[in-house]
C-alpha positions in Angstrom: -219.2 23.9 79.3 -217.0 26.8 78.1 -217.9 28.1 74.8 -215.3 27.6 72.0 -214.7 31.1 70.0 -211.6 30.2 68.4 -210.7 27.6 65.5 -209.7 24.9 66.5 -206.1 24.3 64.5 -205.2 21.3 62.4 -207.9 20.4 60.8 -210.4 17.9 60.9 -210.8 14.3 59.8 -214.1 12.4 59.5 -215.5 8.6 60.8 -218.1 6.9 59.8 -220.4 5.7 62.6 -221.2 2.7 60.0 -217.8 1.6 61.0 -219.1 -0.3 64.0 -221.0 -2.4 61.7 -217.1 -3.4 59.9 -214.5 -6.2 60.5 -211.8 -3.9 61.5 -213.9 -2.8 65.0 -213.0 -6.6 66.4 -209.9 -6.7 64.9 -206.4 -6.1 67.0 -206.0 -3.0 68.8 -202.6 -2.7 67.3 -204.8 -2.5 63.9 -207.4 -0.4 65.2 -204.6 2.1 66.2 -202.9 1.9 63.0 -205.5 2.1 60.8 -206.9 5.3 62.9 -203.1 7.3 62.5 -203.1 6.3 58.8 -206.5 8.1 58.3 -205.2 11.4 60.6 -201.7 11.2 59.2 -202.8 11.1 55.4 -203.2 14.3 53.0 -205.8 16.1 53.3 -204.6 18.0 49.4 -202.0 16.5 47.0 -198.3 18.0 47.8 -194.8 18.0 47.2 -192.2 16.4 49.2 -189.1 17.1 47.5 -189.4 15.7 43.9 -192.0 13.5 45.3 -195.9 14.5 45.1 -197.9 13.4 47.7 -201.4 12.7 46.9 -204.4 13.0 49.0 -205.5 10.3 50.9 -201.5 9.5 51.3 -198.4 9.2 53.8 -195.2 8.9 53.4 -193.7 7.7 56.3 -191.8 4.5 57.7 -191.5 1.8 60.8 -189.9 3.9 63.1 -192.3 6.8 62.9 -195.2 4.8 63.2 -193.9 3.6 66.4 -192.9 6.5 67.7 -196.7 8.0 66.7 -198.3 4.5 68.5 -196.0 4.6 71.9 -197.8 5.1 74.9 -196.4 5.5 78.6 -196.3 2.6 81.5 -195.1 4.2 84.7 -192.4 6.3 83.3 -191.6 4.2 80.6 -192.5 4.6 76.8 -194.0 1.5 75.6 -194.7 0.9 71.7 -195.8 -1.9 69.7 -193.1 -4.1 67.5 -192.5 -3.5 64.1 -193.5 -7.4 64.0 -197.2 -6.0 65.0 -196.9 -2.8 62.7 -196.3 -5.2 59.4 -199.3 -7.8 60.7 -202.0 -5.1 61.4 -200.7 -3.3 57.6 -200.9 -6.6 56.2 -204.1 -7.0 57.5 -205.7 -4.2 56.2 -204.1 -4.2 53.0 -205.6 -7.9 52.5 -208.8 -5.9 52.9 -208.2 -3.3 50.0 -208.4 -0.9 53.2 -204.8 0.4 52.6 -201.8 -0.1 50.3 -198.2 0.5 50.7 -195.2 1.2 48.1 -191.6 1.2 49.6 -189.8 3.9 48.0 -186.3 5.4 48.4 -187.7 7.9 51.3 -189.9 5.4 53.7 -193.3 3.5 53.0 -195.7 5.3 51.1 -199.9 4.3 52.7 -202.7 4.9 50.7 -205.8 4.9 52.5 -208.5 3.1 49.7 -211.6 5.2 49.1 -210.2 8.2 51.1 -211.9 10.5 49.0 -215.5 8.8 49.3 -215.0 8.5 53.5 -213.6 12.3 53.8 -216.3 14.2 51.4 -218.7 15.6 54.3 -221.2 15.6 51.2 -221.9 12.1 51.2 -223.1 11.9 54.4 -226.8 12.1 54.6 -227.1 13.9 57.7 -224.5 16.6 57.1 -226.4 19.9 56.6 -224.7 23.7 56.4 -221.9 24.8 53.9 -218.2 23.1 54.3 -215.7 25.7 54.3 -212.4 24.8 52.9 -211.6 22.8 49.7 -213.8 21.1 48.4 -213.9 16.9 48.0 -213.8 16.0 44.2 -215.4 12.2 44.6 -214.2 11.6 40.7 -211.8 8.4 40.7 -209.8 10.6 38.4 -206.9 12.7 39.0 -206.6 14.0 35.5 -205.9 12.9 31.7 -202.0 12.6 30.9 -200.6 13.6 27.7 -204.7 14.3 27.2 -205.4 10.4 26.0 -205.8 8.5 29.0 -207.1 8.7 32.4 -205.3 8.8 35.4 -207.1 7.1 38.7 -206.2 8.7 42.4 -204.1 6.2 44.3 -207.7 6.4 46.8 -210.3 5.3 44.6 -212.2 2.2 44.4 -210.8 1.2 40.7 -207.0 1.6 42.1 -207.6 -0.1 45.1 -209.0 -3.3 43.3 -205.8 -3.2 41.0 -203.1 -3.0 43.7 -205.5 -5.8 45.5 -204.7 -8.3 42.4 -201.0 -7.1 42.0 -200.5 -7.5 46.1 -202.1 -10.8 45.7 -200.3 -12.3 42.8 -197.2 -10.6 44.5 -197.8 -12.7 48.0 -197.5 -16.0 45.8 -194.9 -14.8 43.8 -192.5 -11.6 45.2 -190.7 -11.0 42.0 -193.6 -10.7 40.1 -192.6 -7.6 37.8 -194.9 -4.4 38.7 -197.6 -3.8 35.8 -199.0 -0.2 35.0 -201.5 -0.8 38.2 -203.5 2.9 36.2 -203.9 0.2 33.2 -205.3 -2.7 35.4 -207.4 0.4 36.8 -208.8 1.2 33.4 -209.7 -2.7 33.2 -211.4 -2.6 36.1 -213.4 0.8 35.4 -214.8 -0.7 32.6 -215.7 -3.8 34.3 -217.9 -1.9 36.9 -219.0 1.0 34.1 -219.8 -1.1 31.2 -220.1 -4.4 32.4 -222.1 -3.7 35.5 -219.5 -5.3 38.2 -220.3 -4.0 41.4 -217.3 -3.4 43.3 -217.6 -6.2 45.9 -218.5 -8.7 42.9 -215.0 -7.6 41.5 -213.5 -7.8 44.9 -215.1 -11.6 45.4 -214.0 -12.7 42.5 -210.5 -11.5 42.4 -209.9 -13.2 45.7 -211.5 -16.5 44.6 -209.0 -16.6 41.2 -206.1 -15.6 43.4 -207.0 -18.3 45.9 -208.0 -21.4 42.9 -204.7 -23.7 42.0 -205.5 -23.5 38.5 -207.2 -19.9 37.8 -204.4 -18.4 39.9 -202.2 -18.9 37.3 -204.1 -17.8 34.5 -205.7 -14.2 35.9 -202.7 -12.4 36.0 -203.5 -9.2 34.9 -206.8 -7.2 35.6 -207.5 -7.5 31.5 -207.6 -11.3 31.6 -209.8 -10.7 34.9 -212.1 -8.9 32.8 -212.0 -11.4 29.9 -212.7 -14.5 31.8 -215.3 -12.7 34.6 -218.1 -14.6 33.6 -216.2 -18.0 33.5 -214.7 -17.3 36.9 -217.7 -16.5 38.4 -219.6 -19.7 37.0 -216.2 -21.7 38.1 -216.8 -20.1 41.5 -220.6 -20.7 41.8 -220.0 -24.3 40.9 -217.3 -24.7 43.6 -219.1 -23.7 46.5 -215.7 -22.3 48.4 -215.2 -19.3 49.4 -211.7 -18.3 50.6 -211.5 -17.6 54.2 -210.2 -13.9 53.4 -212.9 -12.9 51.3 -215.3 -13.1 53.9 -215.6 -9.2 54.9 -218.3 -7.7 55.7 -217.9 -6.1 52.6 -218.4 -9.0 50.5 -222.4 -8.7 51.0 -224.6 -5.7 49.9 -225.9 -4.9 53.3 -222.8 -4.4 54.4 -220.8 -3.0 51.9 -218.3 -0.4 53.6 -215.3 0.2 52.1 -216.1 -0.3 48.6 -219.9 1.7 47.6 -221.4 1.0 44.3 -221.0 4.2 42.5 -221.8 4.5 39.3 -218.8 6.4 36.9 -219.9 8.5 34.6 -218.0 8.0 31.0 -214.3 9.8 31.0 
C-alpha cells in the first residue's frame, strides 16, 4: 500500500466501536445514513453564520440539502430518500435524546446530543499520542452570561435531557409555549450533581411521567421533575410499565451509550 505523506484535508470525525452494541445499528438505513451525515456535517468549533452563531456539535441546514447529501445513483438516475423518511429517521433519533432540531428563519438547526463527549479523542481509553488541533473542552458549559448564571452547550447531556421533556410535552401538546430549555438545564444539573440522578435514571423517568395520563400533566417543567423525582419514581416502580420508547439500550448501566454518568464538578 502507498504510503500517505500528505494531510489528508477536511478533517476528521470520530465513531465509537461501542456503537454496534446500540439501537440505532438495527434501526432503518435511512436513519443510519442520517444520523452518520449529521455527525460529519456538524461543527467541529462554534461559528458565525451571518448573525447566527453556530455551535459545535451543530448544523444548520434543511430538507432539501439533506436529500441532496443522502442521493445515491441507480443506472443514471439520482435516487434519494423522501422528505417523509428524512422527518421519521429525525424523529426517531430525537425520541432517543440522540439529536434535536429547532426550525429557524434560515433552515433546521441539528444538534447532535453529547457531541462533545463522542468527539474528545481523550476519552477513549485506547487513544495514545498527542492530538493536534483544538482541543475538546468536555465541560457542559459554554460560559457564564452576564457572570450569574451558567450557560449549558446545546450538546451536553443536561441540554439534551431538557429539550427531551420540552419535545415530549410538545408531541402532546404543539403549542406548548417554549420555556428557557438553559433553566430546565440548571434543573436537571442539579438533579444529577446534587441529587445523585444518573443520567439514564433522569432519562427513564422523564419518559415514564410523559407517558402516565395523570403525571403528564403535572411534570411540566424540569423543576417540578426535580420536585416530584422520588414520587415518580415510586409511582413508576409501583406500576410495573415501562413505555415502549424508553426501552433503549441506554436505559440499563451496561449499556449506557449516549448518555455516560459523569460527574459535574460545582460551576
Amino acid at each position: 500500500m502507498a504510503q500517505i505523506t500528505s494531510e489528508i484535508g477536511k478533517g476528521f470525525v470520530l465513531k465509537a466501536r461501542k456503537i454496534e452494541d446500540s439501537e440505532i445499528t438495527h434501526a432503518s438505513p435511512c436513519t443510519r445514513e442520517l444520523f452518520d451525515l449529521y455527525i460529519r456535517q456538524a461543527s467541529f468549533r462554534d461559528h458565525k453564520v451571518g448573525d447566527r452563531t453556530i455551535c459545535r456539535g451543530q448544523w444548520l441546514t434543511s430538507y432539501a440539502r439533506i436529500q441532496d447529501a443522502l442521493h445515491w445513483t441507480s443506472g443514471c438516475r439520482p435516487v434519494t430518500y423522501t422528505r417523509g423518511q428524512i422527518e421519521a429517521a429525525t424523529k426517531w433519533l430525537r425520541s432517543r435524546a440522540m439529536v434535536t432540531t429547532a426550525k429557524t428563519t434560515d433552515g433546521m438547526l441539528i444538534t447532535i446530543c453529547n457531541y462533545s463527549v463522542y468527539q474528545d479523542p481523550n476519552r477513549y481509553g485506547r487513544h495514545t499520542g498527542n492530538h493536534d488541533g483544538d482541543h475538546t473542552d468536555a465541560t457542559p458549559y459554554i460560559g457564564r452570561k452576564n457572570g450569574l448564571r451558567m450557560v449549558y452547550r446545546p450538546d451536553s447531556v443536561e441540554f439534551g435531557l431538557a429539550k427531551l421533556l420540552f419535545d415530549l410535552i410538545r408531541e402532546r401538546k404543539p403549542d406548548f409555549k417554549e420555556p428557557d430549555l438553559q433553566t430546565w438545564a440548571k434543573d436537571i444539573d442539579l438533579m444529577a450533581r446534587l441529587d445523585g440522578r444518573s443520567p439514564e435514571h433522569i432519562e427513564a423517568v422523564i419518559r415514564w411521567s410523559q407517558a402516565d395520563p395523570f403525571w403528564q400533566n403535572n411534570v411540566l417543567s424540569a423543576g417540578k421533575l426535580r420536585e416530584k423525582f422520588d414520587q415518580l419514581e415510586l409511582k413508576k416502580k409501583a406500576s410495573g410499565h415501562v413505555p415502549a420508547e424508553s426501552m433503549t439500550h441506554d436505559s440499563t448501566p451496561e449499556e449506557a451509550d449516549r448518555l455516560l454518568k459523569l460527574v459535574r464538578p460545582r460551576p
